[in-house]
C-alpha positions in Angstrom: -33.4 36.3 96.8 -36.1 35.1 99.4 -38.5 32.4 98.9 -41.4 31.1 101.2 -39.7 27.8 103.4 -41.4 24.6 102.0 -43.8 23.3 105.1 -45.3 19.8 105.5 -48.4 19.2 103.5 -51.9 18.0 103.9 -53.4 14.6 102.2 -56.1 16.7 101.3 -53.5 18.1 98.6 -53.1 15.1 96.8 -55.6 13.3 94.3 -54.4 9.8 94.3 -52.3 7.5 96.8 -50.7 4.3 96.9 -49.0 2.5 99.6 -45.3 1.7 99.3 -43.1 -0.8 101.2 -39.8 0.3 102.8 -37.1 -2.5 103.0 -34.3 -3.3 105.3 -31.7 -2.1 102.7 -33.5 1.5 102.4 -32.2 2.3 105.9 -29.3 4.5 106.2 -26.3 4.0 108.9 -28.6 7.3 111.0 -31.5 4.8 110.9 -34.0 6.3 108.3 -34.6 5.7 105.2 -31.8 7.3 103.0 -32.5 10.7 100.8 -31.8 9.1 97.6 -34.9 6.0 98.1 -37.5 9.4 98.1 -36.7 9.8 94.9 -37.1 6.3 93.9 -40.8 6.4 96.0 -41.6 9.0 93.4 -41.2 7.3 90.3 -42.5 4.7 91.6 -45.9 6.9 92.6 -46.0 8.1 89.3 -44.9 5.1 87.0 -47.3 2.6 89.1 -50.5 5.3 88.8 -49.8 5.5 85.0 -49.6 1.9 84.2 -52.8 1.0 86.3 -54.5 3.9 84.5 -53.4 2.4 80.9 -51.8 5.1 80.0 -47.9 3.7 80.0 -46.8 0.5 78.2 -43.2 0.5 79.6 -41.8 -2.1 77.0 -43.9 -1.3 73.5 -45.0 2.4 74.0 -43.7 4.3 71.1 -43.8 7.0 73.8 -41.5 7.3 76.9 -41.1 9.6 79.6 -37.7 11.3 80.7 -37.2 13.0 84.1 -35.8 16.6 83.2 -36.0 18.0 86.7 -37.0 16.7 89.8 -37.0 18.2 93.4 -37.7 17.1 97.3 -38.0 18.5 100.7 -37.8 17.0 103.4 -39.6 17.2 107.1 -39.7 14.3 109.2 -37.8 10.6 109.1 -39.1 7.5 107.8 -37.5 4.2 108.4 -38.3 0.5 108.0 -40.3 -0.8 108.6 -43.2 1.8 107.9 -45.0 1.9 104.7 -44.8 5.1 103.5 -48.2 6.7 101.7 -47.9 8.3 98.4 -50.0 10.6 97.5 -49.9 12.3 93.5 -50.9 14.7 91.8 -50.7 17.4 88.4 -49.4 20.3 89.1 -48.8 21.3 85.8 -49.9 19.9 82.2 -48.1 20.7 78.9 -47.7 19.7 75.5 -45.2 17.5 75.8 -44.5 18.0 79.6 -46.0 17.1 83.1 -45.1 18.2 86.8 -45.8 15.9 89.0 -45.9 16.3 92.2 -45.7 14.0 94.9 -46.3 13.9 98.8 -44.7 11.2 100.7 -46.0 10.2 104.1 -45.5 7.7 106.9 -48.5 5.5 107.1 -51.4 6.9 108.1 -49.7 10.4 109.4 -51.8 13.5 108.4 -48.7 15.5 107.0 -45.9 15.0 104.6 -43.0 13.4 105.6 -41.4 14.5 102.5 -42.5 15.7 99.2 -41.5 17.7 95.9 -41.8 17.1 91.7 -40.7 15.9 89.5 -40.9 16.8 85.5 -41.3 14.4 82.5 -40.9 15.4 79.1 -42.6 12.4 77.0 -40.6 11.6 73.9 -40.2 9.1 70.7 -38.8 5.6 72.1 -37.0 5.9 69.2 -36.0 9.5 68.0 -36.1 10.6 71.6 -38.0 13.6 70.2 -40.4 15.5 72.4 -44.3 14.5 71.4 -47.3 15.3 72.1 -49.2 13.8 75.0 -51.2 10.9 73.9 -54.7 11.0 74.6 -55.1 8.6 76.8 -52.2 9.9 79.0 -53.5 13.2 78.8 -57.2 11.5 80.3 -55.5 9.9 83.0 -53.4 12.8 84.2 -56.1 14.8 83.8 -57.3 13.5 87.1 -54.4 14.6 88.6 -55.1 18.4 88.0 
């Protein structure tokens, strides 16, 4: 089996961005920002975007999102203390279901540093049931497409 080898990406790929910190503690003992904090920049991307949007009430939505699958490449270091840009968008809008995918650069650097997806599958807080989109969810990743 032979795939296409990921490459760096291009802001112009990306629909939304907001700047992250790094901190001290992010740093590994190689001097860059460990593997596992990339995937904490990405919930972060996404999770930030959809509360500003109004589209997530993270302590009395009746709907949630769960991470099902979730993916990143990686091209070039970052390390504290950078900011690190993150740009978001759709690639994929379901039922109950979104792709995201998100581009993580060092500030102000024209090509990913890392990037990759991650899926949510929104669900009942309480049955913890797939649902379907709510509207204004589905408006404000519509953006994102």
């Amino acid at each position: 089996m032979t795939s296409a080898r990921p490459e760096p990406q291009d802001r112009s790929r990306y629909r939304h961005f907001s700047s992250l910190p790094t901190r001290w503690m992010d740093n590994d003992v190689y001097g860059h920002v460990n593997n596992v904090v990339y995937y904490s920049f990405f919930d972060t991307a996404v999770n930030r975007y959809l509360i500003e949007a109004g589209a997530l009430d993270i302590h009395r939505g009746e709907v949630i999102g769960l991470v099902v699958e979730t993916r990143c490449n990686y091209f070039a270091p970052i390390e504290f203390p950078q900011a690190v840009d993150a740009g978001l968008r759709v690639a994929e809008l379901g039922r109950s279901s979104v792709r995201y995918e998100v581009g993580l650069f060092a500030e102000g650097a024209p090509a990913t540093a890392a990037h990759g997806h991650f899926i949510h599958v929104y669900v009942d807080r309480a049955t913890r049931r797939p649902v379907p989109l709510p509207e204004p969810l589905k408006q404000a990743l519509q953006v994102l497409l």
